[in-house]
N, CA, C and O atoms as a GROMACS GRO file, in nm:
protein
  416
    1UNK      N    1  -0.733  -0.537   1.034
    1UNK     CA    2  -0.706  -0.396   1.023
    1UNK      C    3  -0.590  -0.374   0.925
    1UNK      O    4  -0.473  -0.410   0.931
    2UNK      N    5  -0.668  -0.291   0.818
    2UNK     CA    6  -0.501  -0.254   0.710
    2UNK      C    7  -0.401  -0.203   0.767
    2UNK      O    8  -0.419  -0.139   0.871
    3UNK      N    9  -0.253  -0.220   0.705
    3UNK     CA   10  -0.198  -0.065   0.751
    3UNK      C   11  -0.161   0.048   0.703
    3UNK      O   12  -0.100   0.051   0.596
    4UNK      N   13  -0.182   0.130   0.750
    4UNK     CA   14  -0.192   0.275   0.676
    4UNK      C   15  -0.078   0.343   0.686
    4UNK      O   16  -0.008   0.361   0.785
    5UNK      N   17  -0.062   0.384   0.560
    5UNK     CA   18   0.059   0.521   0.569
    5UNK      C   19  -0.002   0.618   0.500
    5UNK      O   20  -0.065   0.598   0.396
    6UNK      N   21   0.016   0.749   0.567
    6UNK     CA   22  -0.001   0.843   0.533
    6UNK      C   23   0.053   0.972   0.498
    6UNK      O   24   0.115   1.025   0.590
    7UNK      N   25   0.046   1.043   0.378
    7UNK     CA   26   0.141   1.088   0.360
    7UNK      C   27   0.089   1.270   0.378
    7UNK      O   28   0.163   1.367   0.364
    8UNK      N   29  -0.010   1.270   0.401
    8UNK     CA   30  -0.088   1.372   0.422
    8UNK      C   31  -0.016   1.462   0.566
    8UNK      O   32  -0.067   1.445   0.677
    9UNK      N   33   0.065   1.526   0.555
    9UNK     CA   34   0.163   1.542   0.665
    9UNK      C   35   0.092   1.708   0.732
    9UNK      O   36   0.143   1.775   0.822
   10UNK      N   37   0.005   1.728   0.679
   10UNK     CA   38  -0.041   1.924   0.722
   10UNK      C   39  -0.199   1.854   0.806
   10UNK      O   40  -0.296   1.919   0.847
   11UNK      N   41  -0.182   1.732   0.808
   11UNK     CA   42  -0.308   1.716   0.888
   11UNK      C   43  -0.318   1.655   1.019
   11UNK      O   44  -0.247   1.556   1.040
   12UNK      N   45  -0.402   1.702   1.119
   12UNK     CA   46  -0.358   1.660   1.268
   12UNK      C   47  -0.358   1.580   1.332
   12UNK      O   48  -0.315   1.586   1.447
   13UNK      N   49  -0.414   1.459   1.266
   13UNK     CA   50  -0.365   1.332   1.326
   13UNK      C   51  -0.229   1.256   1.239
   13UNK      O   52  -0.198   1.137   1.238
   14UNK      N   53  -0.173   1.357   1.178
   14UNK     CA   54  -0.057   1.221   1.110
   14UNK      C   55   0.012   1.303   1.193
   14UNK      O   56   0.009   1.425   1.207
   15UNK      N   57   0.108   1.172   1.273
   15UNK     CA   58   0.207   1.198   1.380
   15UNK      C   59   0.331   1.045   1.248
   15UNK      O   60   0.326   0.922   1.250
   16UNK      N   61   0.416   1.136   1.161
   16UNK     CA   62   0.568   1.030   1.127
   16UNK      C   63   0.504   0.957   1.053
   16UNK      O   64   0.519   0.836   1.070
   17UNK      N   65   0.412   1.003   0.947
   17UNK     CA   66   0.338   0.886   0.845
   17UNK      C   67   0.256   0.848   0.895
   17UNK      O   68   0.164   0.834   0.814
   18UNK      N   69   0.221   0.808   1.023
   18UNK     CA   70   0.103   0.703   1.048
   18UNK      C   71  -0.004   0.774   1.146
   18UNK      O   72   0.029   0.855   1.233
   19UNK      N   73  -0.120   0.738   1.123
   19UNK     CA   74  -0.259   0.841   1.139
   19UNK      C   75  -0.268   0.778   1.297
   19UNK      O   76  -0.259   0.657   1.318
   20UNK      N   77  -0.291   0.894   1.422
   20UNK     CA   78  -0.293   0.881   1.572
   20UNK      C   79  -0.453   0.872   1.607
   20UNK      O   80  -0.500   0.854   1.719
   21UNK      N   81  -0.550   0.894   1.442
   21UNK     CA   82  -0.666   0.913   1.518
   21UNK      C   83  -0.740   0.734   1.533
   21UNK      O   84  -0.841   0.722   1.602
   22UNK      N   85  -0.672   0.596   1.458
   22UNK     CA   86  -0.730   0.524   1.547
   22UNK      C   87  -0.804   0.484   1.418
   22UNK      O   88  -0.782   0.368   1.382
   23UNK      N   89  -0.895   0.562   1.334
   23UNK     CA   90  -0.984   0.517   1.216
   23UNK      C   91  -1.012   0.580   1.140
   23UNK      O   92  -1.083   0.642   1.218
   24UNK      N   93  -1.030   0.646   1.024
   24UNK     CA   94  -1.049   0.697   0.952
   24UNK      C   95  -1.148   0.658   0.797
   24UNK      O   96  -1.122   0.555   0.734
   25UNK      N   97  -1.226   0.728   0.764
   25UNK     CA   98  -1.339   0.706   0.624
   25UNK      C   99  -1.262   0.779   0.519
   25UNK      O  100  -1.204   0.888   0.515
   26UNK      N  101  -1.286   0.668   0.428
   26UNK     CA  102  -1.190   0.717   0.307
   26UNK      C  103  -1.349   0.718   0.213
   26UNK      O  104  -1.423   0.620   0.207
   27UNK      N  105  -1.376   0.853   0.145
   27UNK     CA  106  -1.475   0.870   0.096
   27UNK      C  107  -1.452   0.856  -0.073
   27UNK      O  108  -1.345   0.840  -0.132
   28UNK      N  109  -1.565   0.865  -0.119
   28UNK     CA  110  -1.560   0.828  -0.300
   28UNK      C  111  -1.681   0.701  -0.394
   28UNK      O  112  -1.666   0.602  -0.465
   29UNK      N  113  -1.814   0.792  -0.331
   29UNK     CA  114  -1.853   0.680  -0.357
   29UNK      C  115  -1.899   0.600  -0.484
   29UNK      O  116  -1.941   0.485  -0.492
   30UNK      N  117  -1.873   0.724  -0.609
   30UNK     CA  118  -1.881   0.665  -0.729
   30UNK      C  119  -1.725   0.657  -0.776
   30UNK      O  120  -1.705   0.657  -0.898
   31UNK      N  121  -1.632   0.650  -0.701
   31UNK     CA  122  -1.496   0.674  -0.765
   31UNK      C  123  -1.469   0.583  -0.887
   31UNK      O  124  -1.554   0.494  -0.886
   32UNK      N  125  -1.374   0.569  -1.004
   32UNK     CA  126  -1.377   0.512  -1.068
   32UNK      C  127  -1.193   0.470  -1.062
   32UNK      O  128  -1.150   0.355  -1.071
   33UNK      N  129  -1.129   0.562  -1.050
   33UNK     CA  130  -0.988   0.598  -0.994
   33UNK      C  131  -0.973   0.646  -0.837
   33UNK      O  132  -1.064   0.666  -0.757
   34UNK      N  133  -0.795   0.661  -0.812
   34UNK     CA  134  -0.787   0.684  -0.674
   34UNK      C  135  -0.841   0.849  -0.669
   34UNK      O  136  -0.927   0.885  -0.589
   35UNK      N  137  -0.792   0.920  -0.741
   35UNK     CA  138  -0.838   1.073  -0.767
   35UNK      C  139  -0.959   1.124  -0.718
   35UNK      O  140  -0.989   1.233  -0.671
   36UNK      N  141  -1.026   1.014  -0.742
   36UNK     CA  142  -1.206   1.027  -0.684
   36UNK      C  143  -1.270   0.992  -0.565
   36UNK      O  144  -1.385   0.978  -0.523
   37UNK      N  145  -1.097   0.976  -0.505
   37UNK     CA  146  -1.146   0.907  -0.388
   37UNK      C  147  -1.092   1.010  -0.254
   37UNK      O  148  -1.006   1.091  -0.288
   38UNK      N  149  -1.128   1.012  -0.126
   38UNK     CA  150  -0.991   1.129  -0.045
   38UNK      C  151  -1.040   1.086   0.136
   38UNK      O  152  -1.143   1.029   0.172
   39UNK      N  153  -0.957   1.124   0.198
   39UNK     CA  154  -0.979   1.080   0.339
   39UNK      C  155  -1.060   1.186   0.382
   39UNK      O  156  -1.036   1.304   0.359
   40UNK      N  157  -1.175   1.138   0.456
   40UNK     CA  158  -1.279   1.270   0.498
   40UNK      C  159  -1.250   1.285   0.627
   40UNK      O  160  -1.312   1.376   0.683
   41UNK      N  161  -1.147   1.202   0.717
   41UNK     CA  162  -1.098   1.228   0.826
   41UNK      C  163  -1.038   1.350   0.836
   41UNK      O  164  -1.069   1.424   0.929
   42UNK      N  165  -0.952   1.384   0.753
   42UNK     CA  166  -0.827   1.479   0.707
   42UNK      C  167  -0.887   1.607   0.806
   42UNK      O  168  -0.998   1.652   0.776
   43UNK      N  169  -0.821   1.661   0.914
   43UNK     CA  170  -0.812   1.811   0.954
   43UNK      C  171  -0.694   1.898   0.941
   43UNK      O  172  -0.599   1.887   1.017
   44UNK      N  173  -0.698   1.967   0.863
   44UNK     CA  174  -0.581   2.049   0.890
   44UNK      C  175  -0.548   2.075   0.979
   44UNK      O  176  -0.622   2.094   1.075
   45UNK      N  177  -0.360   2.092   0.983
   45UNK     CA  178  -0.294   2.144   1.139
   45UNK      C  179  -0.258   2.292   1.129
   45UNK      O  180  -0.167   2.346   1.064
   46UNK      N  181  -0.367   2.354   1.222
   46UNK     CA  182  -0.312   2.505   1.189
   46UNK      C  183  -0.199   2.596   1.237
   46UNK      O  184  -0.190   2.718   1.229
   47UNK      N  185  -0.117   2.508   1.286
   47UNK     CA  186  -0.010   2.576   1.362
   47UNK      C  187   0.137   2.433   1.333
   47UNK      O  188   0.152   2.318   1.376
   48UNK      N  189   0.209   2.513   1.250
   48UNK     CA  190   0.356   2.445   1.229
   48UNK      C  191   0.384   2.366   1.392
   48UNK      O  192   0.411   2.250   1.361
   49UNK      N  193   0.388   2.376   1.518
   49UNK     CA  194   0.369   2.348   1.614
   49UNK      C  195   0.280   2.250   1.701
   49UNK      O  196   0.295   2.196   1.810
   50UNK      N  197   0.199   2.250   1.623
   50UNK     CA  198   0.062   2.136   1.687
   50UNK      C  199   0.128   1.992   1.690
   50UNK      O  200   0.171   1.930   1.594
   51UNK      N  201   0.126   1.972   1.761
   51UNK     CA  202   0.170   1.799   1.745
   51UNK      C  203  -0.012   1.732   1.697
   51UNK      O  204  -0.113   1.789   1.656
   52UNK      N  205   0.015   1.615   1.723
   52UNK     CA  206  -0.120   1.511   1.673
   52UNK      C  207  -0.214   1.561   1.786
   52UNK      O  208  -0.180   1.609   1.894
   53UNK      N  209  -0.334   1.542   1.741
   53UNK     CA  210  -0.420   1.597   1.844
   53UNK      C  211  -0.470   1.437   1.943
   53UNK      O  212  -0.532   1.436   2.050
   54UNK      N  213  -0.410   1.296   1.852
   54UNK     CA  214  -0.502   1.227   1.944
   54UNK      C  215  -0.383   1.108   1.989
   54UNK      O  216  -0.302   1.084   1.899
   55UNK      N  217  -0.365   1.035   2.114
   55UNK     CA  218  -0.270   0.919   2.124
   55UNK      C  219  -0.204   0.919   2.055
   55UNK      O  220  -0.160   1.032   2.035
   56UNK      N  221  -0.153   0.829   1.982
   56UNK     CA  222  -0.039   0.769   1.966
   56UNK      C  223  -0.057   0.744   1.805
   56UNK      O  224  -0.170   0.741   1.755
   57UNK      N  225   0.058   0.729   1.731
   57UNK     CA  226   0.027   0.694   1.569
   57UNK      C  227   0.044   0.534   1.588
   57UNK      O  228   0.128   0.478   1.658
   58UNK      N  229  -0.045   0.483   1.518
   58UNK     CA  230  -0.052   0.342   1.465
   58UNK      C  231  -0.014   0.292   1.320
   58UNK      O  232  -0.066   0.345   1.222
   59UNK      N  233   0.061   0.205   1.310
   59UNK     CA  234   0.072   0.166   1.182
   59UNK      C  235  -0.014   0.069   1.089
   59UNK      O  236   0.003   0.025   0.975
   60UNK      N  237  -0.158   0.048   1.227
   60UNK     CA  238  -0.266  -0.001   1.158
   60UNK      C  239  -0.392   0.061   1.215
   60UNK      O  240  -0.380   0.111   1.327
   61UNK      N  241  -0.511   0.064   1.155
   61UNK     CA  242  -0.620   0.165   1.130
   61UNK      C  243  -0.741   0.081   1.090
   61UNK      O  244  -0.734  -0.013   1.010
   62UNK      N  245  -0.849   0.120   1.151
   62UNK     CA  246  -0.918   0.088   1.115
   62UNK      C  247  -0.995   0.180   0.988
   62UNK      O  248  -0.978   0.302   0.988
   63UNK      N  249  -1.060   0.129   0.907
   63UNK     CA  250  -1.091   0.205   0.759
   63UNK      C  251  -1.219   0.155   0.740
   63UNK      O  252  -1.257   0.040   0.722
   64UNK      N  253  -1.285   0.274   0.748
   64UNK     CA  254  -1.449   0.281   0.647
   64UNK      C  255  -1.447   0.310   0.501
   64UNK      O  256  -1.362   0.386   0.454
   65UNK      N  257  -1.542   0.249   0.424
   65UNK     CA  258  -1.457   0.331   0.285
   65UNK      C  259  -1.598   0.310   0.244
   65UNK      O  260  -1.674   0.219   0.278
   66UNK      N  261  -1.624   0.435   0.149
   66UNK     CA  262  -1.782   0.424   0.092
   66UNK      C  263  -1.718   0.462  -0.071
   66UNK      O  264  -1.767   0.541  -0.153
   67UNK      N  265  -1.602   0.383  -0.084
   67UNK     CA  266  -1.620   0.367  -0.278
   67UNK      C  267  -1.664   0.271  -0.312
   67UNK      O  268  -1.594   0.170  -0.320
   68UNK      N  269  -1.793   0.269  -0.344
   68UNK     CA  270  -1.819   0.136  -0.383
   68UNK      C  271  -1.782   0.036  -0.515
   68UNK      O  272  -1.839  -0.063  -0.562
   69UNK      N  273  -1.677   0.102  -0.548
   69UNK     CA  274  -1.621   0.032  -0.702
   69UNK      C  275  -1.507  -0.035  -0.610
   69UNK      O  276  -1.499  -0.154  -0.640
   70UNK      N  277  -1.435  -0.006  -0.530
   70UNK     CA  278  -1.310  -0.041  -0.512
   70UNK      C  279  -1.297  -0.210  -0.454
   70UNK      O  280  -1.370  -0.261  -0.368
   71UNK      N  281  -1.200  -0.266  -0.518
   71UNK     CA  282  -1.256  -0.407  -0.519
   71UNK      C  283  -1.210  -0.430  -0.324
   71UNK      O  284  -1.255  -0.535  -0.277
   72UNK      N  285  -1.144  -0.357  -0.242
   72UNK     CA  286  -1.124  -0.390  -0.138
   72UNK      C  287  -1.239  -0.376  -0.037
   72UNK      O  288  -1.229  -0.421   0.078
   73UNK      N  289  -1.341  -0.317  -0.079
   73UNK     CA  290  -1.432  -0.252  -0.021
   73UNK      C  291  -1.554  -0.410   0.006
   73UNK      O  292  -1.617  -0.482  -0.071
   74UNK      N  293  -1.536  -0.405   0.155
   74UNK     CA  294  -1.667  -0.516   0.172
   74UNK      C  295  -1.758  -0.483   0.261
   74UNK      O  296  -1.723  -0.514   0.375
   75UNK      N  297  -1.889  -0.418   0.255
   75UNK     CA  298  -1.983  -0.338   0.334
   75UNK      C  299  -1.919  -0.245   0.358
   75UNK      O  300  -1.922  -0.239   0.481
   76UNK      N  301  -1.853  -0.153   0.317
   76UNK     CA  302  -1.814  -0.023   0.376
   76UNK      C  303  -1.692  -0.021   0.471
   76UNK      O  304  -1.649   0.073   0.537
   77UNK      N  305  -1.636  -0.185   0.458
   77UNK     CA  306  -1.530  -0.155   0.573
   77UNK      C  307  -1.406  -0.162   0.442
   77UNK      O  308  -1.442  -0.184   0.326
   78UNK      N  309  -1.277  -0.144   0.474
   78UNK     CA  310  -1.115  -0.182   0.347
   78UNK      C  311  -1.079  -0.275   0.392
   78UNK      O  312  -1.052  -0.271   0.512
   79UNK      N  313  -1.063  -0.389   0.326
   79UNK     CA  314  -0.983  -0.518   0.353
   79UNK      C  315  -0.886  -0.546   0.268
   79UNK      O  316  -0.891  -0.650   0.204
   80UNK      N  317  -0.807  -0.479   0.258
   80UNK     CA  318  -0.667  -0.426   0.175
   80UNK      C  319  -0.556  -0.460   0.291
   80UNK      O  320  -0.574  -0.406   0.401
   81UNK      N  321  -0.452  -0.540   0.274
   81UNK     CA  322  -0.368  -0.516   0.360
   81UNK      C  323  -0.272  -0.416   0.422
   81UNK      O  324  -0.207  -0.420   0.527
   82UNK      N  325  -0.284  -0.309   0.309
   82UNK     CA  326  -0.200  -0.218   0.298
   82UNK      C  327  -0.232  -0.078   0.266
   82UNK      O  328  -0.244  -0.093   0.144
   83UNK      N  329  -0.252   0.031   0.283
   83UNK     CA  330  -0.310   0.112   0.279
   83UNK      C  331  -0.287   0.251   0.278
   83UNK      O  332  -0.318   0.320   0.374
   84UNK      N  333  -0.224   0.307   0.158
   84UNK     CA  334  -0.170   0.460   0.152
   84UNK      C  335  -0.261   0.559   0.122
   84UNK      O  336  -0.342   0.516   0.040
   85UNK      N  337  -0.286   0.690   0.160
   85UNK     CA  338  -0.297   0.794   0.203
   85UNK      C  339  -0.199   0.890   0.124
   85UNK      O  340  -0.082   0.897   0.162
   86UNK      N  341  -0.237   0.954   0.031
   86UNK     CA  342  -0.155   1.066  -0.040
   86UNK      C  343  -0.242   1.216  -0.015
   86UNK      O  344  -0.363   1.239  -0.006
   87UNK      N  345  -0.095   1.319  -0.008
   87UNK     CA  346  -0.177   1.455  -0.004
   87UNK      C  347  -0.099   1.531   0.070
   87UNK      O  348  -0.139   1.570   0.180
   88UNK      N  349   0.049   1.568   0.014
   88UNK     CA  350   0.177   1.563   0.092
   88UNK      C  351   0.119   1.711   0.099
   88UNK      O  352   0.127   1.754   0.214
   89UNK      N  353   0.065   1.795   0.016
   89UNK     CA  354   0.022   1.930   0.041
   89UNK      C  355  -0.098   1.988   0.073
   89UNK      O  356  -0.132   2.106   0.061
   90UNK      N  357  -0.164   1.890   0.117
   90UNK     CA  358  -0.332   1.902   0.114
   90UNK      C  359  -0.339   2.013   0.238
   90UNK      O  360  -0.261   2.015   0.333
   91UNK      N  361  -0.450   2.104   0.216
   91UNK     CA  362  -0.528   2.168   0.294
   91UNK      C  363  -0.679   2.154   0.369
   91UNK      O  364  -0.726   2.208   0.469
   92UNK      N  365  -0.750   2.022   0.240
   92UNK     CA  366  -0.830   1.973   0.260
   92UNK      C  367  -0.848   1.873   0.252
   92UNK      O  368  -0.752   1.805   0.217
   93UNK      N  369  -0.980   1.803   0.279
   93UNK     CA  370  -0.943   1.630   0.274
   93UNK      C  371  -0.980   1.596   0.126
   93UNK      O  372  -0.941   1.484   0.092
   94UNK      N  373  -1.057   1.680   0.015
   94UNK     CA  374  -1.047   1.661  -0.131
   94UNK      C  375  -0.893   1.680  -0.220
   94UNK      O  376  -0.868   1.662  -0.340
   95UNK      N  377  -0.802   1.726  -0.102
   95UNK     CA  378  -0.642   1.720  -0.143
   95UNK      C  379  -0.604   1.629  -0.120
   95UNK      O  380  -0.482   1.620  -0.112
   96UNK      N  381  -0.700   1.489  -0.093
   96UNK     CA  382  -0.620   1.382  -0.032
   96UNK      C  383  -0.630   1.295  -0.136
   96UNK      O  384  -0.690   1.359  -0.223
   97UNK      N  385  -0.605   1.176  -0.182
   97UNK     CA  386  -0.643   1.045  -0.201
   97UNK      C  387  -0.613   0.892  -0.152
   97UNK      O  388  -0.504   0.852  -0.108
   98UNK      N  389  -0.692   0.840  -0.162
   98UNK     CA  390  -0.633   0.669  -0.119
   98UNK      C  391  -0.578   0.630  -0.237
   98UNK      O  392  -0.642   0.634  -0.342
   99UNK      N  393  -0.465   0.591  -0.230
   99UNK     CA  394  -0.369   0.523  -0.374
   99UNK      C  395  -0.386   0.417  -0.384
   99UNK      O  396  -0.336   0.360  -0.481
  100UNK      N  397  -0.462   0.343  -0.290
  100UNK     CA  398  -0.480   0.181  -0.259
  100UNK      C  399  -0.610   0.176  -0.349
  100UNK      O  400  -0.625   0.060  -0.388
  101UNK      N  401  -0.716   0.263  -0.399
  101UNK     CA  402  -0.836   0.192  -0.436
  101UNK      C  403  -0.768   0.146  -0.620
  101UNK      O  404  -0.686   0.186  -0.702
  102UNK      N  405  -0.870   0.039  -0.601
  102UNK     CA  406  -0.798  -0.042  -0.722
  102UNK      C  407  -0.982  -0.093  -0.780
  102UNK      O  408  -1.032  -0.179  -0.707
  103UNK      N  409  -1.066  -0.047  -0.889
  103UNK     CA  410  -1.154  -0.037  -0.939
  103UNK      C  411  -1.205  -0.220  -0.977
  103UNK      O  412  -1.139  -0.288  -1.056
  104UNK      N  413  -1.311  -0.268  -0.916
  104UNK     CA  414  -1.355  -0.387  -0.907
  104UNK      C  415  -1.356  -0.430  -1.076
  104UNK      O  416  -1.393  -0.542  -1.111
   0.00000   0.00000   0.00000
């Protein structure tokens, strides 16, 4: 399991950088760059107030990833050790990207 940081902070499972929902699909499947790539987990938090909607934040995650260029990518799962999450202002999960995909 990579570990993930996330920087996507308006969305409801990032509880302090690190995602509470447990797993998340990082979508992009012709990506060529990280730009083309974005977390389809991503929900917006609609209330300044909401804490995380699920357990606990983990600093590791399990990751689906359907870019199929990205050289970490083996059947659809990330075998990246490390794993960032950008989208400090995102509203949506196409405001997001994985900074980790790195083009085979």
């Amino acid at each position: 399991m990579p570990g993930l940081v996330c920087s996507a902070q308006s969305c409801v499972y990032n509880n302090a950088m690190y995602c509470s929902r447990g797993d998340i699909q990082v979508g992009g499947e012709n990506a060529k760059v990280c730009q083309d790539t974005c977390c389809e987990s991503f929900v917006e938090r609609k209330s300044e107030n909401a804490k995380s909607s699920m357990g606990s934040p983990s600093m590791r995650s399990d990751i689906k990833c359907n870019a199929e260029h990205c050289r970490y990518n083996e059947r659809c799962v990330c075998h990246a050790d490390h794993v960032d999450i950008a989208g400090a202002a995102a509203c949506r999960c196409e405001e997001t990207e994985c900074t980790t995909f790195d083009e085979k």
